[in-house]
MILO-133899 format. One record per residue (C-alpha): residue number from 1; residue in three letters; z, x, y. Coordinates in pm, 1 decimal, m for minus. Layout:
! residues N
{i=NUM aa=ALA z=Z x=X y=Y} $
...
//
This chain:
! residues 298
{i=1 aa=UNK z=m460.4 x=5065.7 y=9371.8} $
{i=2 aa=UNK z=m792.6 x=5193.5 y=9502.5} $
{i=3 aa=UNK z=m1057.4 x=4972.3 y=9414.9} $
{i=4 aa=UNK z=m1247.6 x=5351.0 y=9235.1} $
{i=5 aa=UNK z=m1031.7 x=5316.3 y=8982.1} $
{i=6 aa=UNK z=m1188.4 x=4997.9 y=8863.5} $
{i=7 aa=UNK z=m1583.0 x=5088.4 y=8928.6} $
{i=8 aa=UNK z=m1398.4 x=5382.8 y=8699.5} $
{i=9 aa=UNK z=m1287.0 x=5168.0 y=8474.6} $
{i=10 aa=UNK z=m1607.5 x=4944.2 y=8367.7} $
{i=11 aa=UNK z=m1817.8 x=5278.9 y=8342.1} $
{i=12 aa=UNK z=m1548.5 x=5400.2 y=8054.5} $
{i=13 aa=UNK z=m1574.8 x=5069.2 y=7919.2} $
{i=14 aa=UNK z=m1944.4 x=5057.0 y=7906.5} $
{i=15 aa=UNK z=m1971.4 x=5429.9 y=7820.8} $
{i=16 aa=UNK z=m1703.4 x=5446.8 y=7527.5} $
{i=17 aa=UNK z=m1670.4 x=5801.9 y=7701.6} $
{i=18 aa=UNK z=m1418.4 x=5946.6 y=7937.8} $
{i=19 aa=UNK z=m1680.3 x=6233.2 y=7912.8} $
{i=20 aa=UNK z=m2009.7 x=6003.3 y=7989.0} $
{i=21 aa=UNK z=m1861.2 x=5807.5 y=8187.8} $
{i=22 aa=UNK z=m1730.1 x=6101.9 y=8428.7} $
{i=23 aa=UNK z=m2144.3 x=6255.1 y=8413.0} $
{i=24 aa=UNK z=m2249.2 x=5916.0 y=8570.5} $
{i=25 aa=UNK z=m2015.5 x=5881.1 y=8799.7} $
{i=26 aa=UNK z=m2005.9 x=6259.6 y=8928.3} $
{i=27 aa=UNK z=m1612.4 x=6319.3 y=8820.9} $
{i=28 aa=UNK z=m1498.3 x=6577.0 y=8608.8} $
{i=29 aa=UNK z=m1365.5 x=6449.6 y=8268.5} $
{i=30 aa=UNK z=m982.4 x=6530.0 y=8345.7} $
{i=31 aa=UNK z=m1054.7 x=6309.7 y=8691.1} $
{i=32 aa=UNK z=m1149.2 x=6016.2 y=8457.7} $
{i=33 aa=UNK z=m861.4 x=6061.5 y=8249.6} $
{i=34 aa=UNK z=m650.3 x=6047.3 y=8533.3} $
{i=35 aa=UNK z=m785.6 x=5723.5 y=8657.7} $
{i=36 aa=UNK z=m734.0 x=5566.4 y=8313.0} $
{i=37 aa=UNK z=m408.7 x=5678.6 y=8297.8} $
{i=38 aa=UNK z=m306.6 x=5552.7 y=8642.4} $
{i=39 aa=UNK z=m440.3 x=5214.9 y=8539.3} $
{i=40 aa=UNK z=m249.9 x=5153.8 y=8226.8} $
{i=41 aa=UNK z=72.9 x=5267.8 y=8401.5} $
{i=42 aa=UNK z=12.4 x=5026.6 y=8637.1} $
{i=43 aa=UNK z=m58.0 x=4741.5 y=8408.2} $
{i=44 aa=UNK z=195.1 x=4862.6 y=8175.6} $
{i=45 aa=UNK z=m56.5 x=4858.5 y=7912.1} $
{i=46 aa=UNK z=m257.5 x=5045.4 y=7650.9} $
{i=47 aa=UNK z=m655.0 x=5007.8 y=7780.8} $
{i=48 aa=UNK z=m799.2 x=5174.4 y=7544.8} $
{i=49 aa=UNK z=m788.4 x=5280.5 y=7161.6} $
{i=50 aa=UNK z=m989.9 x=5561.3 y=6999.1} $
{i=51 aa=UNK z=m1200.8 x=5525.4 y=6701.3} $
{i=52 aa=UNK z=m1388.8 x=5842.4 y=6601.9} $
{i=53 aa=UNK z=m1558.5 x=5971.2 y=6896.2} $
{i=54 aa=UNK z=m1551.1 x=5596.0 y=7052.8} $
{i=55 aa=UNK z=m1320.8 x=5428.1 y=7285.2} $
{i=56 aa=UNK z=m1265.0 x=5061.9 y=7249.7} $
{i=57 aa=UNK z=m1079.4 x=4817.4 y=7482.3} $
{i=58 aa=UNK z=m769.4 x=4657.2 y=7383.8} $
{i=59 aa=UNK z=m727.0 x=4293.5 y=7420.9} $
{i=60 aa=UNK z=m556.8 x=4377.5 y=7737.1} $
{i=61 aa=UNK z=m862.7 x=4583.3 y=7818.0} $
{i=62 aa=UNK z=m1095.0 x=4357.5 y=7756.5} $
{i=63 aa=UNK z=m889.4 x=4123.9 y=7971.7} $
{i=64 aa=UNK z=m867.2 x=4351.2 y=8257.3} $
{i=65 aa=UNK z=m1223.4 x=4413.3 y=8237.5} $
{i=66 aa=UNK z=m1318.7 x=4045.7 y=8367.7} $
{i=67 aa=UNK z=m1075.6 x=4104.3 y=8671.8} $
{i=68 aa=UNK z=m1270.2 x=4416.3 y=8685.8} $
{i=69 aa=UNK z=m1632.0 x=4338.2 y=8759.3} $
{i=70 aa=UNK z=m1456.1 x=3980.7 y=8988.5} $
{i=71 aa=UNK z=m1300.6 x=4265.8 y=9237.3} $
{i=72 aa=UNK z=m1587.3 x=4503.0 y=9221.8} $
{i=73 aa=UNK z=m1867.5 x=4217.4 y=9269.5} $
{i=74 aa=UNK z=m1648.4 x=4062.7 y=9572.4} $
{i=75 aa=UNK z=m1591.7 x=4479.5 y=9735.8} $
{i=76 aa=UNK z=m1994.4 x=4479.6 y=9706.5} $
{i=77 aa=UNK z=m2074.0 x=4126.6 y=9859.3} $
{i=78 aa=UNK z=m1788.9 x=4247.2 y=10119.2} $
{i=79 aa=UNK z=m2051.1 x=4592.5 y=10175.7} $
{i=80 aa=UNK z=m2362.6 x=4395.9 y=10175.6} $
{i=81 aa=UNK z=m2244.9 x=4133.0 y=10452.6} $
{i=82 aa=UNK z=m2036.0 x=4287.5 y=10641.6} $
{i=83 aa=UNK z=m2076.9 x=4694.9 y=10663.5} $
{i=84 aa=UNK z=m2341.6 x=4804.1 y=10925.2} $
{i=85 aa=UNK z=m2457.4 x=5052.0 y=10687.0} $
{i=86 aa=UNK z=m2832.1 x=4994.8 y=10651.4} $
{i=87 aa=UNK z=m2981.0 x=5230.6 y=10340.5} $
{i=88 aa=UNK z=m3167.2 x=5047.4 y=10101.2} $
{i=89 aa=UNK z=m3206.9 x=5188.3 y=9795.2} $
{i=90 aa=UNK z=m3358.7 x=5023.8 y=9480.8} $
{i=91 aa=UNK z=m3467.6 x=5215.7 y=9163.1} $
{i=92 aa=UNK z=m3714.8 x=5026.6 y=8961.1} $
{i=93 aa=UNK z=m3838.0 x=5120.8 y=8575.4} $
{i=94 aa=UNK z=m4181.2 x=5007.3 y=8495.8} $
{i=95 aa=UNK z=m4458.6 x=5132.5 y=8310.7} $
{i=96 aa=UNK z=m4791.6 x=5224.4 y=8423.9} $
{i=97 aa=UNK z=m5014.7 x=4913.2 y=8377.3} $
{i=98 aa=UNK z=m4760.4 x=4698.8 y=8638.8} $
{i=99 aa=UNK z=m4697.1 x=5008.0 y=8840.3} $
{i=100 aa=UNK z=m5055.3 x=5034.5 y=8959.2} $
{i=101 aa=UNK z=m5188.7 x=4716.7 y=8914.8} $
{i=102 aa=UNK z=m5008.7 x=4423.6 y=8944.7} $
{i=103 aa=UNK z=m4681.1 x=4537.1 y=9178.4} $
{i=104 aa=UNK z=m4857.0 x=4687.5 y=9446.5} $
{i=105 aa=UNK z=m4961.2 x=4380.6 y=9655.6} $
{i=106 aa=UNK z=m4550.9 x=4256.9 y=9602.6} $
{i=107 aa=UNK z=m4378.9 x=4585.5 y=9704.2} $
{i=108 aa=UNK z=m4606.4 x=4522.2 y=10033.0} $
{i=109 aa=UNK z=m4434.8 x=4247.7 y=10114.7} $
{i=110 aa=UNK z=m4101.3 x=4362.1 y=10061.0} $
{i=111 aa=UNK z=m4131.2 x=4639.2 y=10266.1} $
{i=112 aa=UNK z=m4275.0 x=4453.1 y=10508.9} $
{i=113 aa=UNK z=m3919.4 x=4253.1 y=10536.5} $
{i=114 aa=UNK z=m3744.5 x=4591.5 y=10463.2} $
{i=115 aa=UNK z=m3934.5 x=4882.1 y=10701.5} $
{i=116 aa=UNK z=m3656.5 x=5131.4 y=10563.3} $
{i=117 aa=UNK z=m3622.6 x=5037.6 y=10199.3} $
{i=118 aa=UNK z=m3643.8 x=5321.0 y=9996.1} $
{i=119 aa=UNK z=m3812.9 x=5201.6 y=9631.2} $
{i=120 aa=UNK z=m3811.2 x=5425.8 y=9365.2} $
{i=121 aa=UNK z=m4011.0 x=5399.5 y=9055.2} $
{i=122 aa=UNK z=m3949.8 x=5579.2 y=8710.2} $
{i=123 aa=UNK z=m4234.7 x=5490.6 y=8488.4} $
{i=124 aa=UNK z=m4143.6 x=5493.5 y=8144.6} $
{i=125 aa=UNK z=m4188.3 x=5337.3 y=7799.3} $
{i=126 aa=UNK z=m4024.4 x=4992.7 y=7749.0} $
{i=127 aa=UNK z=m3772.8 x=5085.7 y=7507.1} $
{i=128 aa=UNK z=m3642.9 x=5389.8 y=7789.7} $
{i=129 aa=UNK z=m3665.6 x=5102.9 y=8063.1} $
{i=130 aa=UNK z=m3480.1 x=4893.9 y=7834.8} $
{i=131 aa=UNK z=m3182.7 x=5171.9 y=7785.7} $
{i=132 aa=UNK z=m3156.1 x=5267.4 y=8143.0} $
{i=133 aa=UNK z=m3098.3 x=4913.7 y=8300.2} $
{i=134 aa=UNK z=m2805.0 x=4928.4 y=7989.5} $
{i=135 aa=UNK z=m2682.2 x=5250.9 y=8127.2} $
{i=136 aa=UNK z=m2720.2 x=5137.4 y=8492.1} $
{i=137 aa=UNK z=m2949.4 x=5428.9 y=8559.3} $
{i=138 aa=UNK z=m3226.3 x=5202.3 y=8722.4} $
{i=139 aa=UNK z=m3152.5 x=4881.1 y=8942.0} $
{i=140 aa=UNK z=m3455.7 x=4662.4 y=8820.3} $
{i=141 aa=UNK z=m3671.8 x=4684.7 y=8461.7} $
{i=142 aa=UNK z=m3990.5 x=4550.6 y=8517.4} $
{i=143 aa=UNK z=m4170.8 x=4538.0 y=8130.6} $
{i=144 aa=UNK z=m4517.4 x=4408.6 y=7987.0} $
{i=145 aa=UNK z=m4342.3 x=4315.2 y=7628.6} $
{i=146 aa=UNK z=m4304.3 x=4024.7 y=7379.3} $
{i=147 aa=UNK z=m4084.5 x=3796.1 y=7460.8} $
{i=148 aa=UNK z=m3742.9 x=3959.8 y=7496.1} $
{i=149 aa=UNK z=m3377.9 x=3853.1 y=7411.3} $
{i=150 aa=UNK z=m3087.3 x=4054.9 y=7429.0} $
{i=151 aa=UNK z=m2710.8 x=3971.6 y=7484.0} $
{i=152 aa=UNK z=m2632.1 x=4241.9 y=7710.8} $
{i=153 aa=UNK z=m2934.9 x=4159.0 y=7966.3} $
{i=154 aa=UNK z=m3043.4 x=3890.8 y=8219.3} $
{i=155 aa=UNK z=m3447.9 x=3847.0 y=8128.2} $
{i=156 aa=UNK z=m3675.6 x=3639.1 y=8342.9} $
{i=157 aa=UNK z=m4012.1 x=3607.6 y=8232.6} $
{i=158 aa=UNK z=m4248.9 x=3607.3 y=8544.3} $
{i=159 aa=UNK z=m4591.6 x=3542.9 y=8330.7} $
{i=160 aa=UNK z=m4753.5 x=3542.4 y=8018.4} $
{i=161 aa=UNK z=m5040.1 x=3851.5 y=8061.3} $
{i=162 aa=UNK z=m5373.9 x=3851.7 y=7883.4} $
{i=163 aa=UNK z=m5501.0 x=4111.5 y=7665.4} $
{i=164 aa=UNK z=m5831.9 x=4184.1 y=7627.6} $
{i=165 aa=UNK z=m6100.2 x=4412.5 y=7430.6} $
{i=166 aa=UNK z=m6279.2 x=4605.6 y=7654.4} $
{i=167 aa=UNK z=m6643.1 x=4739.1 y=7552.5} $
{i=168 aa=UNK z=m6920.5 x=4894.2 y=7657.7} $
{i=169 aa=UNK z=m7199.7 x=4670.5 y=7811.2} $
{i=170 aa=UNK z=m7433.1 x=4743.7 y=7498.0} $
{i=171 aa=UNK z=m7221.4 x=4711.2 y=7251.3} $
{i=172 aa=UNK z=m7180.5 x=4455.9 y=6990.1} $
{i=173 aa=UNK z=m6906.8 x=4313.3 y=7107.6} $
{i=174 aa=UNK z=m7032.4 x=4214.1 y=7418.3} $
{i=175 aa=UNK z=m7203.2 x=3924.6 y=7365.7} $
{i=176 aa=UNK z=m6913.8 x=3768.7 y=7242.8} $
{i=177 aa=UNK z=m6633.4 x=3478.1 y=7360.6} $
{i=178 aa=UNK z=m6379.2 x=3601.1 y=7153.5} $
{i=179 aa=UNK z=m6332.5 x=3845.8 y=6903.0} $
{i=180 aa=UNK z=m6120.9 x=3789.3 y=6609.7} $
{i=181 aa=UNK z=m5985.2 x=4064.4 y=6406.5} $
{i=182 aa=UNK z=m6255.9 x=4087.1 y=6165.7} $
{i=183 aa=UNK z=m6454.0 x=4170.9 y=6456.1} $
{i=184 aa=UNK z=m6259.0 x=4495.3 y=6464.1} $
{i=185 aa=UNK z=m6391.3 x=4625.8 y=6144.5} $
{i=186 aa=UNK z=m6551.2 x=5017.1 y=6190.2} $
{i=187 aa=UNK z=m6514.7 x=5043.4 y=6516.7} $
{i=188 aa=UNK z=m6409.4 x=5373.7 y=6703.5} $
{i=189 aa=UNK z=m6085.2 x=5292.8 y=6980.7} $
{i=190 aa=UNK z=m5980.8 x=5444.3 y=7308.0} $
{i=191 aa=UNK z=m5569.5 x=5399.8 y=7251.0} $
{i=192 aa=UNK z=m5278.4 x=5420.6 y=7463.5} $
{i=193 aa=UNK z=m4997.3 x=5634.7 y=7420.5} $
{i=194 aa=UNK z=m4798.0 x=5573.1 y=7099.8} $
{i=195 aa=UNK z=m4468.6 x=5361.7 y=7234.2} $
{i=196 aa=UNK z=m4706.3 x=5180.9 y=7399.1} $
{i=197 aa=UNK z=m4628.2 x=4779.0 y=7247.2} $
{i=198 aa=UNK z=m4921.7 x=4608.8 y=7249.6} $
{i=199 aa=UNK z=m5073.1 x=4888.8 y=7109.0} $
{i=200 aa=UNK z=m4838.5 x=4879.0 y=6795.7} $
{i=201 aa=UNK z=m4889.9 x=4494.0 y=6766.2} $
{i=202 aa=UNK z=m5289.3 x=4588.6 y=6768.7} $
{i=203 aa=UNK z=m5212.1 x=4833.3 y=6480.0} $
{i=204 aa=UNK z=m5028.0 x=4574.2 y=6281.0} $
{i=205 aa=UNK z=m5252.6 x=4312.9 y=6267.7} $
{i=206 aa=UNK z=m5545.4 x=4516.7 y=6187.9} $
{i=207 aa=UNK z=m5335.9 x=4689.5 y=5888.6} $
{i=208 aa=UNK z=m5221.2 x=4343.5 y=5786.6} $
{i=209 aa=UNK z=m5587.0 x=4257.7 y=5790.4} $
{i=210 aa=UNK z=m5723.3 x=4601.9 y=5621.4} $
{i=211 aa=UNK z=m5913.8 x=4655.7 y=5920.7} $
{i=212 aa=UNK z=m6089.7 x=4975.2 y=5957.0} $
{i=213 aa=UNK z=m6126.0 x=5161.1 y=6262.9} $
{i=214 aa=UNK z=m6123.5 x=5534.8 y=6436.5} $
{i=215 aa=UNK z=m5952.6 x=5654.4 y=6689.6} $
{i=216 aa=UNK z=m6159.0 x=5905.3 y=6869.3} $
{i=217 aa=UNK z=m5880.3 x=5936.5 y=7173.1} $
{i=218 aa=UNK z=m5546.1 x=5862.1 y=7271.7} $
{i=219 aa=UNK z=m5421.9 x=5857.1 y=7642.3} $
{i=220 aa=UNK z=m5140.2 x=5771.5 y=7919.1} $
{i=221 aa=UNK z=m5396.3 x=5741.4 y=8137.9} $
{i=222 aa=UNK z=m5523.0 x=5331.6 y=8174.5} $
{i=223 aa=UNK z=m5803.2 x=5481.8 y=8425.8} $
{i=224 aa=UNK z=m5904.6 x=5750.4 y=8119.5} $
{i=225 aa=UNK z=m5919.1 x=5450.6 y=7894.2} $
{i=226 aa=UNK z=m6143.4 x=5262.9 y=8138.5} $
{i=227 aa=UNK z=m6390.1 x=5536.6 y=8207.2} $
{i=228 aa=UNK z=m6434.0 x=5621.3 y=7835.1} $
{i=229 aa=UNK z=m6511.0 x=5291.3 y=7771.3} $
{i=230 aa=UNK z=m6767.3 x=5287.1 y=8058.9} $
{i=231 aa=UNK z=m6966.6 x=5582.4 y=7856.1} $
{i=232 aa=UNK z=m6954.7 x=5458.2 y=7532.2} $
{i=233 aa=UNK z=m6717.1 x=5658.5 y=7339.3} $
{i=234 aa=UNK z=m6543.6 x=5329.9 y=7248.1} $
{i=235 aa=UNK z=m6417.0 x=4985.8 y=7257.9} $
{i=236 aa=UNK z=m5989.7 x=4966.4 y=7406.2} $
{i=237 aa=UNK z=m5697.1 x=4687.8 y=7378.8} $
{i=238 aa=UNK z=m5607.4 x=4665.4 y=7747.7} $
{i=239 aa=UNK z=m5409.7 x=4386.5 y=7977.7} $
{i=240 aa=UNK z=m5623.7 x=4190.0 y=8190.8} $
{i=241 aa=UNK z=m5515.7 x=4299.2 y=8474.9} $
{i=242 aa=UNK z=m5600.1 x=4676.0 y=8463.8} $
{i=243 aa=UNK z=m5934.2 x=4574.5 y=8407.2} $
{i=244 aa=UNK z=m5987.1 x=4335.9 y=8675.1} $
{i=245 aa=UNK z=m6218.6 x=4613.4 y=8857.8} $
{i=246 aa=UNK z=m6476.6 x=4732.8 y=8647.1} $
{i=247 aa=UNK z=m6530.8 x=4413.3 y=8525.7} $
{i=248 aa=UNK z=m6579.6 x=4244.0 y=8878.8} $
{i=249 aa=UNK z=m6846.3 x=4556.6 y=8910.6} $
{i=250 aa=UNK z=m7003.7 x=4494.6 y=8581.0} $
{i=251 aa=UNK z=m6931.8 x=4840.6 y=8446.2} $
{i=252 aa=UNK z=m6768.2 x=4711.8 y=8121.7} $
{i=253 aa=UNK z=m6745.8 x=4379.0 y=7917.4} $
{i=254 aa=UNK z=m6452.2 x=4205.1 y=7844.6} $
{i=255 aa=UNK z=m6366.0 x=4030.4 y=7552.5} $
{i=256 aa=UNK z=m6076.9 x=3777.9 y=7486.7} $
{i=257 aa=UNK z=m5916.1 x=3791.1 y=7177.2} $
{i=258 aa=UNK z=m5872.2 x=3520.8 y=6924.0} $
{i=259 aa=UNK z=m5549.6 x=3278.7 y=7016.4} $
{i=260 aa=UNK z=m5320.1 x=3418.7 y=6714.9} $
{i=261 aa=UNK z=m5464.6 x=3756.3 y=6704.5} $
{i=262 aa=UNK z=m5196.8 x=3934.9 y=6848.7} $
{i=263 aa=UNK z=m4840.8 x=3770.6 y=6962.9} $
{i=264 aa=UNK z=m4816.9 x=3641.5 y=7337.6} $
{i=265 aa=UNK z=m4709.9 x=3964.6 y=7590.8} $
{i=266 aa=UNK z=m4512.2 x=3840.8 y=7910.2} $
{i=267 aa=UNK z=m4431.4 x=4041.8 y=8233.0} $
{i=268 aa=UNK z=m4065.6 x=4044.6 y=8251.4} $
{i=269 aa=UNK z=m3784.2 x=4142.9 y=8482.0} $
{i=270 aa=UNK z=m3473.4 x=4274.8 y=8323.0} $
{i=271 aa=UNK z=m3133.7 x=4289.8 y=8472.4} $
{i=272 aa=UNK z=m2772.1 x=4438.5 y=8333.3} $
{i=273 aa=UNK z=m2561.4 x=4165.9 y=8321.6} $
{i=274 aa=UNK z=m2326.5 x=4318.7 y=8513.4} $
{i=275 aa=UNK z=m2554.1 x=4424.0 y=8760.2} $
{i=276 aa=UNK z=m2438.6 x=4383.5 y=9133.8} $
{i=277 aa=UNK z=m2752.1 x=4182.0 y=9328.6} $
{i=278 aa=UNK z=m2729.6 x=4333.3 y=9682.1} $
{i=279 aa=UNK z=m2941.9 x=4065.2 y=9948.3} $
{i=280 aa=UNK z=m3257.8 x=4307.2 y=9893.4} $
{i=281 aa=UNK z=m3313.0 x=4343.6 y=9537.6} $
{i=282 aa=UNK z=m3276.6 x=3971.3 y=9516.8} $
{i=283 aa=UNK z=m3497.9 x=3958.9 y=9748.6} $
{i=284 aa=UNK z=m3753.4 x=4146.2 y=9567.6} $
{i=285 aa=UNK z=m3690.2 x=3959.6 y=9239.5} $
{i=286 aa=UNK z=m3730.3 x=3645.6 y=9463.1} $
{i=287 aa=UNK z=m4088.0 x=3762.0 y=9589.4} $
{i=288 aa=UNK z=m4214.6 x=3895.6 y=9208.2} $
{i=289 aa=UNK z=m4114.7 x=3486.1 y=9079.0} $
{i=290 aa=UNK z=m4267.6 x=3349.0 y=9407.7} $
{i=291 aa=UNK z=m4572.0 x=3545.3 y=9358.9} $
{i=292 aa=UNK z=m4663.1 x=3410.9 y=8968.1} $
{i=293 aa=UNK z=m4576.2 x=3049.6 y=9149.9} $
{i=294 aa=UNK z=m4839.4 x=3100.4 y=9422.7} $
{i=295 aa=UNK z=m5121.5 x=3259.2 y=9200.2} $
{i=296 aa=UNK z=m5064.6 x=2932.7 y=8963.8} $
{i=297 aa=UNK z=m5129.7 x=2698.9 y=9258.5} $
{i=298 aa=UNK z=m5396.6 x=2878.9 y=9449.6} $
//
């Protein structure tokens, strides 16, 4: 039985779609069909049932499926320790924010162990990250979000991240330790893009509080935001971290807000359960844990 046939078969089963499952995996949908078909003769089984435009497993299936991912992990450990092939490639989901200013320093690192790696990153929103480790269209989610929980994924949290109001240097704001929300009230905000989370949590604690505010700009860009801010069009809800700059150059102020305020945010790595862990991206994950360790000693 070629071992295909199986990496075949947990794509249909994670897909519910011969079709789907045929567009990840580059086969036509009769080649998929084929496969299945060859499998349940095999086992001298029904895999599969149909309901609606759904397939399910059978018990059988379901069964099989277990087997399944046990043979394909052990034919990838066999690839990663033994096969002279040396192409790394690792395809990473983040957003923004961690993209370009908290991963940077870490992928150095890592490439300096892996000269050749080849790290790809797809910067998205954290409900498409979320949905692509699912689909196993990225290797590694990397995701500035409440705290997470979710039956399909494997979810460690690296670090809880700060979020702070940034302001101009004369404005009111700026004098103080920490703003609570009635410090909100009337003013005008520099927001990022909708989707963005801890912008939504900002929005629903000032409506629960019948804070009023304008927004005079919205924007993908965090450096946008920041320069804005730094000419006085408004005050922004940012993480620490993409801050660290201008503050260090005393170009803006930054303002903690009040413990409660707004729920705790945590940088978090998110793998598919299923996932395959080749030496490398374990590696990485390895190096973005170590990294929150030696920051909280130094």
């Amino acid at each position: 039985m070629d071992i295909q046939y199986f990496f075949t078969f947990r794509e249909v089963a994670r897909c519910q779609s011969l079709t789907k499952a045929g567009e990840r995996l580059g086969y036509a949908q009769p080649t998929i069909s084929v496969q299945m078909q060859k499998l349940e003769t095999h086992f001298g089984t029904k895999l599969f049932l149909r309901t609606g435009n759904k397939l399910k497993l059978t018990d059988e299936g379901t069964k099989l499926l277990n087997y399944a991912d046990q043979m394909v992990e052990a034919y990838l450990n066999a690839i990663d320790h033994i096969s002279k092939q040396k192409e790394i490639n690792i395809a990473i989901g983040t957003t923004e924010t961690l993209a370009a200013f908290y991963l940077p320093p870490i992928f150095q690192t890592f490439r300096d162990i892996y000269p050749n790696a080849n790290v790809k990153f797809f910067p998205a929103s954290n409900s498409e990250i979320i949905r692509q480790v699912k689909s196993d269209e990225i290797d590694l989610g990397i995701v500035l979000e409440s705290q997470l929980s979710d039956p399909e994924l494997n979810i460690t949290t690296i670090r809880q991240e700060e979020l702070i109001i940034i302001s101009p240097k004369e404005h009111a704001l700026s004098g103080k330790k920490r703003a609570t929300v009635q410090d909100l009230n009337n003013n005008s905000f520099i927001l990022t893009e909708k989707g963005c989370t801890y912008r939504a949590a900002l929005e629903r604690t000032m409506e629960e509080n019948k804070i009023s505010y304008q927004v005079v700009s919205e924007m993908g860009s965090m450096e946008g935001i920041k320069q804005c801010v730094v000419y006085g069009i408004g005050i922004a809800f940012v993480p620490r971290i993409a801050a660290v700059e201008h503050l260090e150059k005393n170009l803006i102020c930054g303002i903690p807000v009040h413990e409660g305020l707004i729920e705790p945010f945590f940088t978090q790595l998110l793998l598919h359960k299923n996932k395959h862990v080749s030496p490398p991206l374990q590696n990485l994950i390895n190096l973005l844990v170590q990294n929150h360790a030696t920051a909280l000693k130094a």
